[in-house]
MARKE-468295 format. One line per 8 residues: their letters; for each residue x, y, z of C-alpha. Coordinates in steps of 0.05 Angstrom, whole numbers, plus 5000, padded with zeros to 4 digits. Layout:
BEGIN
a> X/Y/Z; ...
This chain:
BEGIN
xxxxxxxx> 5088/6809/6416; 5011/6802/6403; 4966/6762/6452; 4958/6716/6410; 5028/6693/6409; 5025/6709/6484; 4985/6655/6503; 5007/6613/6458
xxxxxxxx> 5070/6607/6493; 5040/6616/6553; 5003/6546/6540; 5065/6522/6519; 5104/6524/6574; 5052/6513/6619; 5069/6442/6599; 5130/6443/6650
xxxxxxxx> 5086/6448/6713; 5076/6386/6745; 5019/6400/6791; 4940/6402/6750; 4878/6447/6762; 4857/6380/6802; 4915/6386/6851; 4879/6441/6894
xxxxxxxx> 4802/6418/6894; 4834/6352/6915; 4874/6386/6970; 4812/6418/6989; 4770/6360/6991; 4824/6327/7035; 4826/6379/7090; 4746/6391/7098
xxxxxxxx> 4751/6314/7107; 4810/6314/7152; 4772/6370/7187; 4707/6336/7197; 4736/6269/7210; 4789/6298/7270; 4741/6339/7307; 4735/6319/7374
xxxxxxxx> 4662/6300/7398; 4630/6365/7440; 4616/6331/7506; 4567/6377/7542; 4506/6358/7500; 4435/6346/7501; 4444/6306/7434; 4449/6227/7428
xxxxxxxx> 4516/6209/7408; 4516/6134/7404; 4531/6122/7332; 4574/6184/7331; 4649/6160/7347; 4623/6090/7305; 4613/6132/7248; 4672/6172/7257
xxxxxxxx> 4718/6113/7257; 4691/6083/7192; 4708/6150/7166; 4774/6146/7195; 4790/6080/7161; 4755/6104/7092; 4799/6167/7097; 4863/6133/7105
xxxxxxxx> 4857/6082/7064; 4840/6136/7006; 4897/6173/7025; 4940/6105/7021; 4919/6089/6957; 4931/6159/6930; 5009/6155/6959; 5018/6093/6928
xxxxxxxx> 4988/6122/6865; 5044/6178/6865; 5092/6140/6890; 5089/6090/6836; 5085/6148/6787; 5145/6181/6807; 5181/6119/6804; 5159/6110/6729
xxxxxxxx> 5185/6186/6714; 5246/6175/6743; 5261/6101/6708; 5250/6135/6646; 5291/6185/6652; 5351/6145/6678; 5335/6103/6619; 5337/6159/6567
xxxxxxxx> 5391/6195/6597; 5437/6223/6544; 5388/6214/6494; 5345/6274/6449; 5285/6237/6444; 5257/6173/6460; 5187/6173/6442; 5168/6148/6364
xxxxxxxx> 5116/6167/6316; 5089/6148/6259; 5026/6185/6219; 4980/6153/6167; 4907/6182/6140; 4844/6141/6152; 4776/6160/6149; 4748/6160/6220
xxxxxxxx> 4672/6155/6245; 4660/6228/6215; 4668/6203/6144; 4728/6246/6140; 4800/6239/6127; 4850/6250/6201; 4915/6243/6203; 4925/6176/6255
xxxxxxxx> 4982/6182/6299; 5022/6115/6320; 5063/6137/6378; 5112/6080/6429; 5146/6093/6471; 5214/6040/6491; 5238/6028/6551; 5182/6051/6594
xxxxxxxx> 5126/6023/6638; 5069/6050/6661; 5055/6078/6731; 5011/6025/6774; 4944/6053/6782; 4973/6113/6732; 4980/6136/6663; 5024/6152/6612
xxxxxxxx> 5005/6207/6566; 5040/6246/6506; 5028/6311/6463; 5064/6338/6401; 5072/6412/6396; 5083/6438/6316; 5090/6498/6278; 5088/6554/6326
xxxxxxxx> 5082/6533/6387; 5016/6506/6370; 4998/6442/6410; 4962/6376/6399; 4910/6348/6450; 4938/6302/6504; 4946/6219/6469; 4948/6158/6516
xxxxxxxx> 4999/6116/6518; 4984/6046/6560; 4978/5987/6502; 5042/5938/6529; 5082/5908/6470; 5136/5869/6472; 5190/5872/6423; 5226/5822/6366
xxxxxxxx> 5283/5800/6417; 5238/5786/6479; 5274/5835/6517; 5240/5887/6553; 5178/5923/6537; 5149/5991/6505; 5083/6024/6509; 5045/6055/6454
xxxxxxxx> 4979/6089/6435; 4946/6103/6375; 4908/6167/6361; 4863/6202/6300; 4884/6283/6310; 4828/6332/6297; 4868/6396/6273; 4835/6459/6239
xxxxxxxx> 4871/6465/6184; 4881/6422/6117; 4954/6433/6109; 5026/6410/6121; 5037/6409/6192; 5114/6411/6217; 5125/6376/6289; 5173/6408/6330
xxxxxxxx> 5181/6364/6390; 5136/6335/6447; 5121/6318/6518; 5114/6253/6554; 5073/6259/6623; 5071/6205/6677; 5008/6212/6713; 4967/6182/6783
xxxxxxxx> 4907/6151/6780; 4869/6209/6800; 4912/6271/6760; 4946/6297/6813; 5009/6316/6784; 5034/6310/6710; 5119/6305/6709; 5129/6319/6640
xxxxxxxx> 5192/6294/6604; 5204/6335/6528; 5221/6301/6478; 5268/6323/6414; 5226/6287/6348; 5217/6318/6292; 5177/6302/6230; 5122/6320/6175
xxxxxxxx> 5058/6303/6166; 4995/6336/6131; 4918/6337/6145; 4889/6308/6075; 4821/6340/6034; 4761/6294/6049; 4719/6280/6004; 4647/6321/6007
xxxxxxxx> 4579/6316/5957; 4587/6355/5890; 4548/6347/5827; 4587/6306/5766; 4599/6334/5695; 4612/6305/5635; 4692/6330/5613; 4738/6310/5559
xxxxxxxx> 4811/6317/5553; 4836/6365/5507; 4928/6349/5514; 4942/6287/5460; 5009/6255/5485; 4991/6184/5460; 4937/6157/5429; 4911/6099/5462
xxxxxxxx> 4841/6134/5474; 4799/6157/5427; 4745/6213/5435; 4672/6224/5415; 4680/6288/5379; 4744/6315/5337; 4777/6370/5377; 4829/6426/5347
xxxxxxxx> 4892/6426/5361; 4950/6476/5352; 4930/6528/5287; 4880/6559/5287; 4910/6604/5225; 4943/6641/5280; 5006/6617/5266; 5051/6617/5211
xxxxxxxx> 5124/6596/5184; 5177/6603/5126; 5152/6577/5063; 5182/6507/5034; 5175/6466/4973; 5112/6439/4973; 5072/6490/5016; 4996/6518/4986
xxxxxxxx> 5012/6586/4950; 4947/6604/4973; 4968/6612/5048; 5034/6656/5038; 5020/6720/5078; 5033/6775/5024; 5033/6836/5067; 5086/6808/5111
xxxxxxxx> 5127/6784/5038; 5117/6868/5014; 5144/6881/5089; 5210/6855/5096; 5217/6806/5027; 5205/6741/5068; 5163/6687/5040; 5118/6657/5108
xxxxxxxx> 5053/6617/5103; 4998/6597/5156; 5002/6534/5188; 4925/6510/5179; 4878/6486/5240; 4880/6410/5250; 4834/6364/5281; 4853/6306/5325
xxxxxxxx> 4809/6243/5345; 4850/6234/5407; 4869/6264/5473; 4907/6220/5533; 4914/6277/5576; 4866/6317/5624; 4894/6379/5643; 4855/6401/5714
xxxxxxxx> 4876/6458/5737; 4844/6494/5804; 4855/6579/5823; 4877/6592/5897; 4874/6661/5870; 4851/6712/5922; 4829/6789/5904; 4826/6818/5973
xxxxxxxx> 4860/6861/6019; 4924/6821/6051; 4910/6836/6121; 4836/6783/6108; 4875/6728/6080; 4900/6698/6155; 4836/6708/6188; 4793/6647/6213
xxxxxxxx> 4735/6654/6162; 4786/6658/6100; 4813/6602/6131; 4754/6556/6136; 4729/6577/6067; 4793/6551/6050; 4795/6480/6085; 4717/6477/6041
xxxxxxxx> 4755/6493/5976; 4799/6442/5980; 4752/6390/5997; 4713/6413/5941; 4776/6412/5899; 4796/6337/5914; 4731/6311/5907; 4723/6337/5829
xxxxxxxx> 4795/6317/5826; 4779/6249/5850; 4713/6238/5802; 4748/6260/5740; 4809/6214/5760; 4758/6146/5748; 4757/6164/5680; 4798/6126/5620
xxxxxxxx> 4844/6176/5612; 4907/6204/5660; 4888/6266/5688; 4946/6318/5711; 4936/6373/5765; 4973/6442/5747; 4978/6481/5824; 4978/6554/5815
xxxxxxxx> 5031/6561/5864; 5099/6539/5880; 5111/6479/5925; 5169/6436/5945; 5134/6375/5950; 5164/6306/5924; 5148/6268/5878; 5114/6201/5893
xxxxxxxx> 5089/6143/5850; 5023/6152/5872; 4990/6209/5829; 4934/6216/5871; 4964/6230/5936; 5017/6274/5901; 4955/6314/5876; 4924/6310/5946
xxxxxxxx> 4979/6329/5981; 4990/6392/5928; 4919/6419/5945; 4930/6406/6021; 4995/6455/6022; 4965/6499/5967; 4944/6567/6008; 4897/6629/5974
xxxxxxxx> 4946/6675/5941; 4959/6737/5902; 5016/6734/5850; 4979/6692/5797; 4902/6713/5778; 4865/6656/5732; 4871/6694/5669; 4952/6688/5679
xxxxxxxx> 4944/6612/5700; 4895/6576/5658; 4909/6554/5594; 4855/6555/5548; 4885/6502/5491; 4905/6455/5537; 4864/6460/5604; 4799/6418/5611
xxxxxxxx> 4775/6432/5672; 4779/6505/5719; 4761/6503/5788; 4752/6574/5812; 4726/6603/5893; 4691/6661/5904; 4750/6699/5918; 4759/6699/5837
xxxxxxxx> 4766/6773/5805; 4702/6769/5759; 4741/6818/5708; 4800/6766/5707; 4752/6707/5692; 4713/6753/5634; 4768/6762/5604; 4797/6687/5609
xxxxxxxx> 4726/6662/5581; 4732/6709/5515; 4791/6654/5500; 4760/6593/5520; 4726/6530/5485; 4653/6521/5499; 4677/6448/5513; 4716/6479/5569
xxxxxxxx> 4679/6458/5636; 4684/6512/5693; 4665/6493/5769; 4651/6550/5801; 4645/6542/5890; 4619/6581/5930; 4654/6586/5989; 4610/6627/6038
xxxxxxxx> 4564/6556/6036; 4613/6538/6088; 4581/6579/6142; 4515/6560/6110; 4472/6554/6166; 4408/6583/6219; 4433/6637/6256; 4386/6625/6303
xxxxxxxx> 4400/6560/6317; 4469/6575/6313; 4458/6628/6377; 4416/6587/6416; 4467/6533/6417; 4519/6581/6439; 4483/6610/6487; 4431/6564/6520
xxxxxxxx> 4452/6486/6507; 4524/6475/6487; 4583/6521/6469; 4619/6520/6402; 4667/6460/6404; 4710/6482/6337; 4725/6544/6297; 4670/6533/6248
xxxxxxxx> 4613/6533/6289; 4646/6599/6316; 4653/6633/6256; 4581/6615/6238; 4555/6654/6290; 4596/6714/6266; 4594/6705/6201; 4535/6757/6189
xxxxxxxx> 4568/6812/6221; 4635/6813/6185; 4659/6868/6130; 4677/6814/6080; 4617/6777/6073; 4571/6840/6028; 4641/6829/5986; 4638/6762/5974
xxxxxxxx> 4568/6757/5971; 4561/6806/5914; 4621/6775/5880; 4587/6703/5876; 4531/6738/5842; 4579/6775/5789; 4617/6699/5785; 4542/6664/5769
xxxxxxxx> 4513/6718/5722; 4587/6710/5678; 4593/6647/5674; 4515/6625/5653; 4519/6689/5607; 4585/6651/5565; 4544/6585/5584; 4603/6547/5603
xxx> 4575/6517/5675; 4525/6507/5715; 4529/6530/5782
C-alpha cells in the first residue's frame, strides 16, 4: 500500500470520530479557567483584596453560565443524532442529492450540489453538516445543511443546503456514499451518521480566452448551406471501378487491363458547392513514458486542454452549420439531445492516452478542424500534414502556459505571505525543476516550426 493511499484512508475513516481538534483546546481552556476561578484567596497578605472575591464571583457566574450553554448545546445535539437515527433506522441512506453546473463568481463552470435531508431537524444552537466521499476514497469539503423546508403534504420538515464543489480535476466523478454530522454550537463533537447514495456527476470545461479562425466544413450530408469556395470531394483520380456503357475510353487503366484482362476506369475528382457538416476532431494523444501520465503536472496541463478544447468547440458551434466532435478514445457515455453537453461531457471524461497517435485519428477528407497539445509526436503530425488540405485549420496549445507564471512571485507567496491553496499554484512553484519540462519545452518548438513551415496555423 503506498502513502498515498495510506492517508487517504486514513482521512477517510477519520470521519467516524466524534470528538474535533477543538475538543482539547476547549478542554484546556476550561480547566485553566476552572483553575483560576476555584482557587481559594491566600489570606496572609500584604495585598488589598477588596475587589478580589467580587471579581471572582462574576467569574463564577460567567463560567457557569458558559459551561450551561455549552451542555445545552450538546445536549440538544445528541438529541438531533439520535432522532435521526431512530428515524432512518432500517434505511441505506437518507440524505438526497442532486448536481447541476453553473458558473460561480470565478467565471468558471462547478458542479452545484443540492443536498436535503428528510426527517431531520437541526440541533438548537448546532449544525448539521454533510460530505460526499467518491472515487477512491477521495473526499469532498464539509456542506451545510440548515435551510428549513417544508414539504407538499404539510407534514413534517427536511433540511437542505446548497453547495458549488471546487474539485481538481475536469472529469466524471463517481460518488460512493457520504456522511451526515450533527454538530454544537462551538464544534465540540461531530457524531457522524454514513449514508449509502450513490450517483454520477462530472466537473464541466470552462470556457477560457483563445483567438478565433475562420473554418469551413468539408462532410456534405445535405445541402441546405452553401459555401464560398468549391471544395473536392471523393476522387481525386485515386480511385477507380469496372468499366460500363457510357464511361470515357480515355480513363480505362490499360496496365491494369494487360494485367489480369479486366476493363477498370478512374472515377474523376468532383467539386461540391456544399458542406452541412463540420468534422472537429481534438488528439488526447500522449508520447511519453507511462509512469508521467498520472502525475499532478500532466494532470493540470490536462484540465487546460480541455478548457481550451471546449472553448474552440463552443466558437465553431455558433456557426450555420452542425458541427460533430470525433473523441479519440472510447467512452460509454449516453447519448443526449443536447449536442453540446454530449460534446462537453466527451472532453470532460476524455483522459491523455497512448493507443491512437493523430496520424491514425484524423481524417484528412473529412476533418475540418485538429486540436492537438504539446504532448503531440511531431513525426506523427509531419507526416499527417503531407495528407492534409491547406484549408485544413490546425490549433495547436501549448500546455506548459498553464504554469505560466513568476517564479519569484510564485516563492515569495509560498514562503512569506500565504501558502498554496490548490494544486496549481503548487505545481507552479515546481514546475522549473521537473525532468519533463526540457521535453515538452523542446517539443512545442518542433510543433511551431512544423506547422508554420506547412503554413496551416498560426500559433
Amino acid at each position: 500500500m503506498t502513502w498515498k493511499k495510506l492517508r487517504k484512508l486514513v482521512r477517510y475513516f477519520s470521519q467516524y470520530i466524534p470528538f474535533t481538534r477543538y475538543t482539547f483546546w476547549y478542554g484546556v481552556a476550561v480547566f485553566i479557567s476552572f483553575k483560576l476561578l476555584y482557587k481559594p484567596i491566600p489570606k496572609n497578605t500584604d495585598e488589598p483584596i477588596v475587589f478580589q472575591p467580587f471579581l471572582k464571583l462574576m467569574g463564577k457566574f460567567v463560567f457557569i453560565f458558559f459551561i450551561a450553554l455549552i451542555a445545552f448545546s450538546l445536549l440538544s445535539t445528541l438529541i438531533a443524532w439520535l432522532y435521526f437515527l431512530w428515524k432512518t433506522k432500517g434505511k441505506n441512506s437518507s440524505l438526497e442529492i442532486q448536481f447541476n453546473n453553473k458558473q460561480t463568481s470565478d467565471k468558471k463552470l462547478h458542479p452545484i450540489l443540492n443536498a436535503a435531508l428528510p426527517d431531520a431537524f437541526r440541533p438548537i444552537l448546532g449544525f448539521v453538516q454533510g460530505r460526499l466521499f467518491y472515487d477512491d476514497h477521495e473526499l469532498t469539503d464539509r456542506f451545510p445543511l440548515l435551510s428549513k423546508r417544508k414539504k407538499g403534504n404539510g407534514k413534517g420538515k427536511d433540511i437542505f443546503g446548497t453547495n458549488a464543489l471546487q474539485l481538481a480535476d475536469i472529469k466524471e466523478y463517481e460518488v460512493r456514499g457520504g456522511f451526515v454530522f450533527f454538530e454544537d454550537m462551538l464544534h465540540l463533537i461531530s457524531l457522524p451518521v454514513k449514508q449509502a447514495t450513490s450517483t454520477n456527476f462530472y466537473q464541466p470545461p470552462s470556457l477560457v480566452e483563445i483567438e478565433k479562425r475562420e473554418t469551413f466544413p468539408k462532410r456534405t450530408e445535405t445541402t441546405d448551406v452553401r459555401i464560398n469556395e468549391m471544395r473536392r470531394v471523393e476522387g481525386d483520380y485515386l480511385s477507380y471501378k469496372d468499366f460500363e456503357t457510357g464511361d470515357d475510353i480515355r480513363r480505362i487503366l490499360w496496365k491494369v487491363y494487360a494485367k489480369n484482362k479486366n476493363l477498370v476506369v478512374r472515377i474523376p475528382e468532383q467539386f461540391e458547392p456544399y458542406a452541412s457538416h463540420l468534422y472537429f476532431y481534438a488528439s488526447f494523444h500522449a508520447n511519453l513514458k507511462a509512469q508521467w501520465l498520472n502525475n499532478g503536472y500532466l494532470q493540470e496541463m490536462l484540465n487546460y486542454y480541455k478548457s481550451k478544447v471546449w472553448t474552440i468547440y463552443t466558437q465553431l458551434s455558433k456557426k450555420e452549420w452542425e458541427i460533430r466532435y470525433i473523441p479519440d478514445q472510447p467512452l460509454s457515455i449516453p447519448e443526449q439531445h443536447n449536442k453540446d453537453a454530449f460534446a462537453a461531457r466527451i472532453i470532460a471524461n476524455s483522459n491523455w492516452q497512448t493507443a491512437k497517435n493523430v496520424n491514425d485519428y484524423f481524417h484528412p477528407k473529412h476533418g475540418a478542424v485538429l486540436v492537438i497539445s504539446s504532448l503531440t509526436d511531431p513525426l506523427d503530425l509531419k507526416n499527417l500534414l503531407d495528407r492534409c488540405e491547406p484549408s485544413t485549420v490546425v490549433y495547436f496549445i501549448k500546455c506548459t502556459e498553464v504554469f505560466a507564471d513568476l517564479v519569484s512571485l510564485n516563492w515569495l507567496k509560498r514562503l512569506i505571505f500565504l501558502p498554496p491553496k490548490d494544486r496549481l499554484s503548487t505545481l507552479r512553484a515546481t514546475w522549473i525543476f521537473s525532468p519533463m519540462r526540457l521535453q515538452i519545452r523542446k517539443r512545442e518548438k518542433e510543433i511551431e516550426t512544423l506547422l508554420k513551415t506547412k503554413n496551416l496555423s498560426e500559433v
